[in-house]
C-alpha positions in Angstrom: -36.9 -43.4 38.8 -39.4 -45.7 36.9 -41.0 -46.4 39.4 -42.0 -42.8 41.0 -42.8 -41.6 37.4 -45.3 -44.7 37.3 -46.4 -44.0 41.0 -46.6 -40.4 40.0 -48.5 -40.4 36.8 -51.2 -42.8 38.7 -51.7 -40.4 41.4 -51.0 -37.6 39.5 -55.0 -39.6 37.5 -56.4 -39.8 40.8 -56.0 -36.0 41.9 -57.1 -35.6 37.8 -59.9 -37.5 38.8 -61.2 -35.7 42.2 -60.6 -32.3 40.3 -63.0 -33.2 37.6 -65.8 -35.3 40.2 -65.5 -33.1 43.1 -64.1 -29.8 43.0 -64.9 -28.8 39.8 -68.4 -29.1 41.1 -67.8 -27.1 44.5 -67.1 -23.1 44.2 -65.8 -21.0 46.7 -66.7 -17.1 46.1 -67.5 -18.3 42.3 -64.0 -19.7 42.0 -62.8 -23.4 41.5 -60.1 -24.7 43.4 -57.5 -26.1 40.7 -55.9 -28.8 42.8 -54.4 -29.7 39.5 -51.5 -26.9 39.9 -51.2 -27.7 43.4 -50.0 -31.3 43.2 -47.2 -30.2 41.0 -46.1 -27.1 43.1 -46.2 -29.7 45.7 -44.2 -32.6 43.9 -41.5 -29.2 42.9 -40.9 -27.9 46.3 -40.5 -31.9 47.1 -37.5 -31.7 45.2 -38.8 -33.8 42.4 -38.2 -31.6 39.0 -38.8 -34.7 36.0 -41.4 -36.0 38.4 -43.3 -32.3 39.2 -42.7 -31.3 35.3 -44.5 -34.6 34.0 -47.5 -34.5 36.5 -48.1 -31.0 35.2 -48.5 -32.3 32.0 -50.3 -35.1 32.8 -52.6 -33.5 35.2 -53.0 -30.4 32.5 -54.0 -32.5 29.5 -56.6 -35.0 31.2 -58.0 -31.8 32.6 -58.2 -29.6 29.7 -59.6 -32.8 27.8 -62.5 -32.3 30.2 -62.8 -28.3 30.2 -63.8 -25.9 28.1 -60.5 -23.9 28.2 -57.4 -23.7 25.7 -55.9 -27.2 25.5 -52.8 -27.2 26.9 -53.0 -23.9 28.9 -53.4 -25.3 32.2 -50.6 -27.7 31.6 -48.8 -25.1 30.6 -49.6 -22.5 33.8 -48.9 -26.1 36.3 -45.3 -27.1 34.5 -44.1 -23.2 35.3 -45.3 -23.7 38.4 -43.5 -26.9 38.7 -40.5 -25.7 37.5 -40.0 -22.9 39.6 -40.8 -24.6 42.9 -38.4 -27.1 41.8 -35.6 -24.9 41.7 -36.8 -23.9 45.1 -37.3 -27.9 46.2 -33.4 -28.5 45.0 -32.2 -25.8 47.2 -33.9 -26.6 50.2 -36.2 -23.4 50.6 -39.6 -25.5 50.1 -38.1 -28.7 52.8 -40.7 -29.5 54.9 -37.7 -30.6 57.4 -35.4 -28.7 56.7 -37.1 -25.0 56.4 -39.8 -23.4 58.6 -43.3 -24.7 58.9 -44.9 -21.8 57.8 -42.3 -21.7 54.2 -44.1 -24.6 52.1 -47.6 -22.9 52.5 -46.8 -19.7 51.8 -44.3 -20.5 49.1 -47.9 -22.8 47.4 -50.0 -19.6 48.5 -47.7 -17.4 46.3 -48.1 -20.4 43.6 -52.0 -20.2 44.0 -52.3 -16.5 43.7 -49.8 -16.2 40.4 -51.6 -19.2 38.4 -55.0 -17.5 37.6 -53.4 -14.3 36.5 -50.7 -16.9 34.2 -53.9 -18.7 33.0 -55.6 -15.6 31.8 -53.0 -14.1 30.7 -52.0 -17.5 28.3 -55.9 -17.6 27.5 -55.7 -13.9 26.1 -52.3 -14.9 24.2 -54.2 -17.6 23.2 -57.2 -15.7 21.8 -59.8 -17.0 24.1 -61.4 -14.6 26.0 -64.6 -16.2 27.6 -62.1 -16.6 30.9 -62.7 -13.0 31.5 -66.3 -13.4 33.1 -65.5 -13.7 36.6 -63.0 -11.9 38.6 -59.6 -12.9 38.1 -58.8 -11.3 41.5 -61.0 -13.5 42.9 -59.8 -16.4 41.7 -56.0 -15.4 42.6 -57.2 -15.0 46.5 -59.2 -18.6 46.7 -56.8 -20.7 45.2 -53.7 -18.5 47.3 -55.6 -19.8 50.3 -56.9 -22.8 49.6 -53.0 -23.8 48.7 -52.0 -22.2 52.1 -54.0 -24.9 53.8 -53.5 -27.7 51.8 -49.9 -27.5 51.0 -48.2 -29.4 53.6 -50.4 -32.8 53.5 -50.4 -32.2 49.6 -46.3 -32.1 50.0 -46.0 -34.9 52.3 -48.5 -37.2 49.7 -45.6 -35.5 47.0 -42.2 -36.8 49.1 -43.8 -40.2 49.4 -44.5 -40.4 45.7 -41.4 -39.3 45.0 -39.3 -41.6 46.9 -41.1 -44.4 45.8 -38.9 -46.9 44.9 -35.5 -45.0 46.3 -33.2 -47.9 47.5 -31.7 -47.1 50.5 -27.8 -48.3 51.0 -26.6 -49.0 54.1 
């Protein structure tokens, strides 16, 4: 287990890392792509609950270190997103082997769309309000589809992490 929480955390940097260089920078219909929530929807529906749980909290504190949002919101938002794909990972719904194709992308499409309505809704519990401007709408439809596309390769990158460092007996 120490080992995928190690190899975890340091990918967990690296997606930290192209979030803040790369797609913070790119906008789709005014809207950001938070790849940041994806990874740990991706490392729940793996099956990996301690390892999904911790890379939203990594992954939500480097980033809000960076942003001008609520610190700690978006760790927040990615660790209930983490831990409700992850009681969908341990029953098998999320499988990539086990279920459909088409079940891991929609159940990260479903993911994408809920997460900017739980972000603004922490921001206005939170008292911060300047995450009003744009439309929230907007941002619950681009991130719904960007996570439709990108969950299965993101969820294969997540079972290899995972396993990492799984003995197998014979």
């Amino acid at each position: 287990m120490t080992r995928a929480l190690v190899s975890a955390t340091l990918v967990t940097l690296c997606i930290v890392a192209l979030q803040l260089s790369i797609l913070s920078s790119l906008r789709f219909a005014g809207v950001v792509v938070m790849l940041v929530w994806l990874w740990p929807l991706a490392m729940g529906l793996a099956g990996f609950t301690v390892l999904a749980v911790w890379s939203a909290l990594v992954a939500g504190v480097f980033f809000d270190t960076h942003a001008v949002t609520p610190f700690g919101l978006t760790a927040a938002v990615g660790m209930l997103l983490a831990y409700g794909a992850s009681r969908l990972g341990k029953e098998g719904v999320g499988d990539l082997d086990s279920a459909a194709w088409w079940v891991a992308p929609v159940l990260a499409a479903g993911g994408g769309f809920v997460a900017p309505a739980l972000y603004v809704v922490g921001a206005f519990v939170t008292l911060h309000f300047s995450l009003w401007r744009g439309s929230t709408l907007a941002m619950m439809v681009v991130n719904a589809l960007a996570f439709l596309v990108l969950a299965r390769p993101v969820s294969r990158l997540a079972r290899v992490v995972g396993n990492f460092g799984v003995r197998v007996r014979r």
